[in-house]
Structures are given as C-alpha cells and as structure tokens.
C-alpha positions in Angstrom: 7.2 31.1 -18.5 6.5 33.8 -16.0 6.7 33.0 -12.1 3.2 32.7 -11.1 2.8 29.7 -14.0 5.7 27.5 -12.7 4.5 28.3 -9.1 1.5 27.0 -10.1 2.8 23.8 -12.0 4.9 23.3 -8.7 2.4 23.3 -6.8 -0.1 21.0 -8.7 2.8 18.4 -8.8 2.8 18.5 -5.1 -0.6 18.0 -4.7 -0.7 15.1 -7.0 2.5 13.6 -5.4 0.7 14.0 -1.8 -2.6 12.2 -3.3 -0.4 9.3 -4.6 1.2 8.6 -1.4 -2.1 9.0 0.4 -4.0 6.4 -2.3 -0.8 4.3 -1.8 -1.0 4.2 1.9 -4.9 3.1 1.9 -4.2 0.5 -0.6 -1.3 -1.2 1.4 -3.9 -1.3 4.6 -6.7 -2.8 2.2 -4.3 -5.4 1.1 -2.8 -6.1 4.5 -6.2 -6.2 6.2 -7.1 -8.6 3.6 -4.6 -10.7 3.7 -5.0 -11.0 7.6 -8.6 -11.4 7.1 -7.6 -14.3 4.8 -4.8 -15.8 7.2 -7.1 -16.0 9.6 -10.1 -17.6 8.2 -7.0 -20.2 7.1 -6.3 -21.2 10.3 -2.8 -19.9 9.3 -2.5 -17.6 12.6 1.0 -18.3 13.1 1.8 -16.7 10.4 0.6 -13.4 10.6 4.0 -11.9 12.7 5.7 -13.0 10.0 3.8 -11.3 7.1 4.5 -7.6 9.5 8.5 -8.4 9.0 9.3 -10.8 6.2 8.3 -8.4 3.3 9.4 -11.5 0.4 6.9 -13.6 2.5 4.5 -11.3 3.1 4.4 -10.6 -0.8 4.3 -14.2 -1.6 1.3 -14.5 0.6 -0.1 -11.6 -1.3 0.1 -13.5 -4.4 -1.0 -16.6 -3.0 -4.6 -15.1 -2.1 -4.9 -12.8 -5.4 -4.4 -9.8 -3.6 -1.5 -8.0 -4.9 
C-alpha cells in the first residue's frame, strides 16, 4: 500500500477517534445534567455532591432514573 493511502487511513482513524470522544463527552453532560435535573425535582439535593465523586453511586443513580 503506497504512503499517501495509509496516511490517509491514519488520518481518517483520527478523525473518527476525535468525533467519538467528542460524542462521548456531550453524552456524559446530557446524562449528568439530567440526572441533576432529576435529583433536584426529587427533592434529593443532598445528593448531588455525591453523584460529582462517588462514580458506583452516581451510576446507580443513572440507572435508577433510566438514564444510562
């Protein structure tokens, strides 16, 4: 394969590997704004602080709401 084709191939992967963190990124704000959202209309405000450093918690929460 000459060296203009796997530049090319490199490069693509790169891009696709940059869109997939960006998409990632976005959807862990959607799911953590929504999950505040939802904390919060719960009366479950003491909670929230806990959800930013527990991630086990934070993911059962995530569960417990449908979002993840």
């Amino acid at each position: 394969m000459c060296k203009a084709i796997k530049e090319m191939l490199r490069d693509s992967r790169q891009e696709g590997r940059q869109e997939g963190r960006q998409e990632g990124r976005q959807e862990g704000q959607d799911e953590m704004a929504t999950l505040i959202e939802k904390l919060i209309l719960s009366n479950r405000i003491s909670e929230l602080l806990k959800v930013t450093t527990d991630k086990e918690y934070r993911n059962k929460l995530l569960i417990e709401y449908g979002i993840a």
